[in-house]
N, C-alpha and C positions, 0 to 999 in steps of 0.2 A: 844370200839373205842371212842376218845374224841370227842368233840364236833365239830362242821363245819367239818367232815367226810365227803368224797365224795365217792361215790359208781360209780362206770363205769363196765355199763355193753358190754359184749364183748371186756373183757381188751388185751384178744390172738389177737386178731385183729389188722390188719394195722393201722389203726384209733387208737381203743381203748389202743393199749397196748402204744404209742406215747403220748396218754393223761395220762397214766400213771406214764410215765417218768416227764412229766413235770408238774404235780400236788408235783410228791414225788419232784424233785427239789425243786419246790418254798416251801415246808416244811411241805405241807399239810397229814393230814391221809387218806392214800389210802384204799377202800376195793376195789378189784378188784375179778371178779367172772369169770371161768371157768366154762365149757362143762362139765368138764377131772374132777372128783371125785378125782382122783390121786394126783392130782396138788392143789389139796385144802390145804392151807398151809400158815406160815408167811414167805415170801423171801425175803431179800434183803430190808425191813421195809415196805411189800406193805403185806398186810392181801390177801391174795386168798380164795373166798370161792366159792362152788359149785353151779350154778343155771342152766338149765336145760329150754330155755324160749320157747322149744318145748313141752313139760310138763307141764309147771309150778312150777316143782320141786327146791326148796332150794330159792324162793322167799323171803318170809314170813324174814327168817336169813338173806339174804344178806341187809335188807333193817334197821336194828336193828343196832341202836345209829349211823343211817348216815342223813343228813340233806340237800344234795343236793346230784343230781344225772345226768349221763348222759345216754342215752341210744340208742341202735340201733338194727337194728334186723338182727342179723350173715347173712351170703351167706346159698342159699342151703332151705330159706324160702320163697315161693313164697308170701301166704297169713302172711303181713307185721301184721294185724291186729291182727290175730292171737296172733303171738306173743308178741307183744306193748303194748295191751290193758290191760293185767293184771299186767302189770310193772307201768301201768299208774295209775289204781286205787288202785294201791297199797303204791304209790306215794300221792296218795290223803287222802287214808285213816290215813298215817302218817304224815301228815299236811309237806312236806318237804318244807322246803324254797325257792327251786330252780329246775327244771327237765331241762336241756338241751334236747333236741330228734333232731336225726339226721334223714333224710328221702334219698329227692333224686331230683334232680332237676325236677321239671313239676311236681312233686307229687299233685301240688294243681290246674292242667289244671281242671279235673271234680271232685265232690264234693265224688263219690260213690270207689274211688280207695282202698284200703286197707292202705297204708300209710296216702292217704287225712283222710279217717274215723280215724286215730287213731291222727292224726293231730288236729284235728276238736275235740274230746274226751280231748285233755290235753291243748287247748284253752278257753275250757268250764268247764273245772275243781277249778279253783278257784287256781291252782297255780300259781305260778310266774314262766316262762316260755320263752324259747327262741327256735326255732325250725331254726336248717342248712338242708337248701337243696343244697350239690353238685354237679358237674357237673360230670360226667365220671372220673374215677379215672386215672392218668398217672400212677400209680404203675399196672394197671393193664395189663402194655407190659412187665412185667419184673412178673408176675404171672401167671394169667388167660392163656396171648397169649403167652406167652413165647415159649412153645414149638416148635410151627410154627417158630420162627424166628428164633430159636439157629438148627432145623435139616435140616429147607427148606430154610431158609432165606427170609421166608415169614411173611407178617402178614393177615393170611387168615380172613377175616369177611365180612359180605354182609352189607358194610356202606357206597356204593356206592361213591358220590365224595363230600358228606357232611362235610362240618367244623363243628367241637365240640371244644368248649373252654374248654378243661382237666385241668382238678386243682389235683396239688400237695398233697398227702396224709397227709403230714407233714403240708400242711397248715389248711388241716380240722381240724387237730390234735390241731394245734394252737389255730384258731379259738375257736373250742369247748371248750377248754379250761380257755380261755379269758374271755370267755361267761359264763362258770359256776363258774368262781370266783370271777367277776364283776357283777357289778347291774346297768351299767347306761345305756344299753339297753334292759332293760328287757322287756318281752313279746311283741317281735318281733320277725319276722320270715325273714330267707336270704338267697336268693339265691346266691350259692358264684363257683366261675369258676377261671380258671388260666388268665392272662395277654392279652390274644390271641385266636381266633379260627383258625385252623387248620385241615388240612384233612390228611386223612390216608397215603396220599402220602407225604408227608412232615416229618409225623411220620417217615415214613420209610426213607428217606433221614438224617433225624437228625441221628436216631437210626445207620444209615451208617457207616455217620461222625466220630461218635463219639467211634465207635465200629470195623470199619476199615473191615468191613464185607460186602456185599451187601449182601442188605435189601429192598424188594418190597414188594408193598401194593398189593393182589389179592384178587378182588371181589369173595367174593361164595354164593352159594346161600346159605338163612337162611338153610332148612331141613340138608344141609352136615354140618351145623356149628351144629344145635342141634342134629343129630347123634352121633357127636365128644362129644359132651358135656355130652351125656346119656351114651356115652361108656365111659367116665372119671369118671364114677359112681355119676355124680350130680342128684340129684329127675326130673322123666318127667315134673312135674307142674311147678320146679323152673326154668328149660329148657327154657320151654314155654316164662315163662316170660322173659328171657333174650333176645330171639328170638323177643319178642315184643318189648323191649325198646329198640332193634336198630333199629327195625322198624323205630320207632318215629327220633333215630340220622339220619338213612338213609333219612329222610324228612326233615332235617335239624332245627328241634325242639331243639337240643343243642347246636347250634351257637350264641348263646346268650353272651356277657361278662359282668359283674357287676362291682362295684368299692367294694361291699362289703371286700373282704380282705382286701385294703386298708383304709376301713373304721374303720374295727374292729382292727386292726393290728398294723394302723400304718407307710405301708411299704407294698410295692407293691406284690402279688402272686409271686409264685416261676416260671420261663418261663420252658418251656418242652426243650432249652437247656440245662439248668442245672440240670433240673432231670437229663435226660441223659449221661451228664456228671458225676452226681454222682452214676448211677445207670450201669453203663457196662461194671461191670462184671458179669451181669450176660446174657449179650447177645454174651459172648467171650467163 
């Protein structure tokens, strides 16, 4: 790989595989890394290589003649640290010039969290560094909850009547982006959210509108949502954790809005009508 090579791990990903698109647009050399052994490959001018950041497997390779990097830690892991922590000294050990890392909004409320620990690790590393904390993903009505809404016409969650300012996938994508190919914010960290907070009952009026379906918000309680969740075959621990961090939305801990898209960007967050407007089809 030529030089200023960027590495994005979790390129399959909502996030990751969007920073990918728009790295190869502006003309950069992508390596991007897969789960999937299979999918190890050169496609379409993006290098796919295998890494495994449950293991630690195909590290060492993905990280050979790239010089900046981005990084996140897939769905389906609950201990964030776990997996981060060897991406990041690994990062260090090849002196890279840049690690973007993506975490989570509030990752940095207490100092002892898995995401804050690995936070705190590639702050103290000696890299040059930019760390995105987002807010609740809007792709994740058209993934995650999907189900609910296309056979009940529900969006079941226990998020009681708490507003969450959801930011646009495609704007993390942006963001991150921005960030690891720019240097005039370096070694700063941003909490970044969509235009607006909003509560689930809203969600569900948009998602309506725009879908010509009725669409209600029902409370349920956490244990039926993490039931659903372990019967979908996701890990009990990573359950767990999901089941906690709407705790924290249900408390209204992500009603938060930042100007940071605008800041990095340029140009205002995407609003959750227009996700929805570009996103329903798949609530039809």
């Amino acid at each position: 790989m030529t030089k200023q090579g960027y590495l994005v791990v979790g390129a399959s990903g909502t996030v990751g595989s969007e920073i990918v698109r728009l790295l190869k647009e502006q003309g950069h050399a992508v390596r991007a890394t897969t789960s999937k052994e299979s999918r190890a490959q050169n496609k379409d001018g993006v290098e796919w290589v295998h890494l495994d950041v449950g293991t630690g497997a195909g590290i060492k390779a993905a990280f050979d003649g790239v010089d900046r990097a981005f990084f996140l830690s897939p769905p389906g892991y609950a201990d964030m640290y776990k997996t981060l922590s060897p991406l990041v000294q690994e990062a260090k050990r090849r002196a890279l010039k840049k690690v973007v890392l993506m975490t989570a909004m509030g990752a940095n409320a207490t100092e002892t969290t898995p995401f804050r620990r690995v936070e705190i690790e590639l702050e103290k590393s000696g890299l040059t560094y930019n760390i995105v904390r987002p807010n609740w993903f809007m792709q994740n009505f058209n993934t995650f909850w999907v189900q609910g809404i296309k056979q009940q016409g529900k969006i079941l969650l226990p998020a009681g009547k708490a507003k969450t300012s959801f930011i646009d996938a495609r704007d993390i994508s942006a963001v991150a982006a921005k960030l690891l190919t720019g240097d005039s914010l370096n070694n700063r960290d941003f909490d970044i959210t969509g235009p607006e907070a909003i509560d689930h009952d809203q969600v569900a009026e948009i998602i309506s509108a725009v879908s010509k379906k009725n669409v209600v918000y029902q409370e349920v309680e956490p244990s039926v949502l993490q039931k659903g969740l372990i019967a979908a075959g996701l890990p009990e621990d990573y359950c767990n954790f999901l089941i906690m961090i709407l705790g924290f939305l249900r408390e209204g801990y992500n009603a938060k809005v930042t100007e940071n898209v605008q800041l990095i960007l340029g140009r205002p967050p995407i609003a959750f009508e227009q996700y929805a407007k570009d996103t329903k089809q798949a609530w039809i």
